[in-house]
C-alpha positions as CSV (number, residue, x, y, z in Angstrom):
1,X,29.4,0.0,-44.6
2,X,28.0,-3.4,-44.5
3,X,29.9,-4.5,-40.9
4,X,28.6,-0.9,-39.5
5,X,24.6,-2.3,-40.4
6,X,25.3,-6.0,-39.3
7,X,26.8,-4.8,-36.6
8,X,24.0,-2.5,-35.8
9,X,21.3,-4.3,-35.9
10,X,23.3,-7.4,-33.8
11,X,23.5,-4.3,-31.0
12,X,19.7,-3.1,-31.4
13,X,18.8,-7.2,-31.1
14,X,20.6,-7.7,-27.8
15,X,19.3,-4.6,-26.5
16,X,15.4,-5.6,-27.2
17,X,16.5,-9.3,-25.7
18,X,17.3,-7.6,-22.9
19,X,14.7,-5.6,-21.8
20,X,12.6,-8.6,-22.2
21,X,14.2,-11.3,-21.6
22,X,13.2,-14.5,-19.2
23,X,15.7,-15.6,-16.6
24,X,15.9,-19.4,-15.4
25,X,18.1,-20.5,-12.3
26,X,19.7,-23.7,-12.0
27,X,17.9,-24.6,-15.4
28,X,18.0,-24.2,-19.1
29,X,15.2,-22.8,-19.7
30,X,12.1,-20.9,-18.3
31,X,8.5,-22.7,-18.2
32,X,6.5,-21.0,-20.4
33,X,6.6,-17.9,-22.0
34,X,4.5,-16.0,-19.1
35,X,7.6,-16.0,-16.6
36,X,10.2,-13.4,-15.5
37,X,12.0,-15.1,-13.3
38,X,12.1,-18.6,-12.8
39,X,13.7,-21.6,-10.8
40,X,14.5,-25.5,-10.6
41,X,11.6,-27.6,-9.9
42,X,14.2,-30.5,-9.2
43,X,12.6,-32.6,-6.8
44,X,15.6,-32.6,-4.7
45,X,15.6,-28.9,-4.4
46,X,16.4,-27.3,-1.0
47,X,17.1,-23.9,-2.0
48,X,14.7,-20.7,-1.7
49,X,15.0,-17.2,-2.3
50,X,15.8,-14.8,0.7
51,X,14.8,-12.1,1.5
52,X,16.1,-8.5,2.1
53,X,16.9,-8.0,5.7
54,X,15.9,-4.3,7.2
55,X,15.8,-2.8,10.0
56,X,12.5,-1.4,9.9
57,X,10.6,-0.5,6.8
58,X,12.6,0.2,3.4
59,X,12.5,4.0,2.1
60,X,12.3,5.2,-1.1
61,X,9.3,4.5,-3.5
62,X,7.4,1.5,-1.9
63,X,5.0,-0.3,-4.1
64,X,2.3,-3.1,-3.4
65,X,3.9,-7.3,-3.4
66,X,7.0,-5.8,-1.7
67,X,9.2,-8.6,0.6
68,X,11.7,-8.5,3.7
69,X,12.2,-9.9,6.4
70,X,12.3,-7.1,9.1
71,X,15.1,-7.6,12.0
72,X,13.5,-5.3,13.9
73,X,10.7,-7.2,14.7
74,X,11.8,-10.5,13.3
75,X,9.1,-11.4,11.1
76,X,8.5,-11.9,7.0
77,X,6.3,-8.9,6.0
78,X,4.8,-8.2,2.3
79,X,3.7,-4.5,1.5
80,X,0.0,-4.8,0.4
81,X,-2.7,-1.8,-0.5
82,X,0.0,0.4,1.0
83,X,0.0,-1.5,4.5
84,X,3.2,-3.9,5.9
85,X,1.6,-7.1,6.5
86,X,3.1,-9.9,8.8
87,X,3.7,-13.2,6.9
88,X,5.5,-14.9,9.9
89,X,5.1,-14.7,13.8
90,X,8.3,-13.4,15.5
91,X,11.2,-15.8,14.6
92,X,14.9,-15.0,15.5
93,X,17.4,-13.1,13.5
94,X,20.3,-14.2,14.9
95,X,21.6,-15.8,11.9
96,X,21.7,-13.2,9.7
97,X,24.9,-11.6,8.8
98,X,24.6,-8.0,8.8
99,X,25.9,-6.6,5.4
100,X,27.9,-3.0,6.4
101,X,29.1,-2.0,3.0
102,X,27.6,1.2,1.4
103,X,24.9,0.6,-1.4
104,X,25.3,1.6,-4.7
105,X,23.0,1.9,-8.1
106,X,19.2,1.2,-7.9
107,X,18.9,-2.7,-8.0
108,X,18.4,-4.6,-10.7
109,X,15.3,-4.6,-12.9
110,X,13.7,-7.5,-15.0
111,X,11.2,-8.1,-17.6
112,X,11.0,-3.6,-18.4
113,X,13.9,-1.5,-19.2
114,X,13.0,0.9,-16.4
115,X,10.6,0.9,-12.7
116,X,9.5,3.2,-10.4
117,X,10.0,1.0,-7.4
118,X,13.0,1.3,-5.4
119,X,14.3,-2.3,-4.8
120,X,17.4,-4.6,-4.9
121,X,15.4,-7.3,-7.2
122,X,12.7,-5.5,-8.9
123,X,10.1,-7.6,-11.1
124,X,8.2,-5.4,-13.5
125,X,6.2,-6.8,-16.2
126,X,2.7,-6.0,-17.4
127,X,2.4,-10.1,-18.2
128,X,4.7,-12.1,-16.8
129,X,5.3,-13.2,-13.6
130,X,7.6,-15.1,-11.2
131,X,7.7,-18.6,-10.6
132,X,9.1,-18.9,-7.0
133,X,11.6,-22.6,-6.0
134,X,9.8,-25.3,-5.8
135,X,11.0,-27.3,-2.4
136,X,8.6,-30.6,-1.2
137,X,7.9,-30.0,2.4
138,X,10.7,-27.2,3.1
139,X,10.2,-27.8,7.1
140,X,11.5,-31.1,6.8
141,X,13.9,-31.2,3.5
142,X,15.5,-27.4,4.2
143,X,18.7,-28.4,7.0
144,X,19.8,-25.0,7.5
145,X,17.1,-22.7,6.5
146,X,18.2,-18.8,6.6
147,X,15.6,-16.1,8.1
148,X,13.5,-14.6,5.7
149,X,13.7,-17.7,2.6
150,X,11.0,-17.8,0.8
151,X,9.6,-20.7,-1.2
152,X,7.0,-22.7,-2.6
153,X,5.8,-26.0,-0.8
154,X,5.0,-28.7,-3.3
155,X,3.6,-31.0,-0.8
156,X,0.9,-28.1,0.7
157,X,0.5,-26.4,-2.3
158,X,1.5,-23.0,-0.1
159,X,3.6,-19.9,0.1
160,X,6.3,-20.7,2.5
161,X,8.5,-18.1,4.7
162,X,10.8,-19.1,7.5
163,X,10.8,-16.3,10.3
164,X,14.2,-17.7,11.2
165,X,12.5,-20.2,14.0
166,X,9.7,-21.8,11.9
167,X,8.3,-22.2,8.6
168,X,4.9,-20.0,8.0
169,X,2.8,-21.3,5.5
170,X,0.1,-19.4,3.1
171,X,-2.9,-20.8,1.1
């Protein structure tokens, strides 16, 4: 009876970690306790995120601080007050590498145990937030830079999106 309790409560303890629980990539450990998702701040880093490629705008629930990087128009776009704004000019998707297989499940959801949004990286959290890569002056350290990677410049102190041609940069 007393493996049945130990062992209960070890389940119910991994469950809670997990529907809060901080991720840190290429790191040990998050900075802070305010962060969902965070990255190395190496100063030799050269890797961003990327974003999803779509033709066209995504379906399903959309919700405000959305990301691609729309093909059809070649150009970084964030969904705010229920508009698709541009982040980039029109780059060149030609490197991207179309991905044919069918999709399955809803994405995968951090920092709650459950979101209305409709995404293949969703961010939820009521206080926490996500601490994007930290690259120094991506236009000149990032060789091979992939349409749609997203980072931020520690040189500029900016938001940084690469339209596939050029690196866009956001105060």
């Amino acid at each position: 009876m007393k493996n049945i309790r130990n062992i209960s409560i070890a389940i119910a303890l991994v469950i809670f970690n997990s529907f809060f629980a901080q991720v840190a990539i290429g790191k040990q450990a998050v900075d802070g306790n305010s962060t969902v998702l965070d990255f190395n701040n190496v100063s030799e880093n050269t890797k961003g995120l990327i974003l999803p490629a779509t033709s066209g705008f995504p379906t399903g629930t959309l919700v405000n601080g959305t990301f691609i990087f729309d093909v059809t128009d070649k150009k970084v776009k964030v969904y705010e007050n229920d508009v698709w704004k541009s982040l980039s000019d029109a780059g060149n998707s030609s490197a991207i590498m179309a991905n044919s297989s069918a999709e399955t499940g809803k994405g995968v959801i951090m920092g709650e145990a459950t979101s209305s949004a409709d995404g293949v990286l969703v961010l939820e959290s009521q206080n926490k937030a996500m601490i994007l890569p930290k690259i120094a002056t991506p236009h000149l350290n990032v060789k091979n830079p992939y349409p749609g990677m997203m980072c931020y410049d520690t040189a500029s102190k900016t938001l940084a999106v690469f339209d596939g041609s050029v690196w866009n940069y956001w105060k």
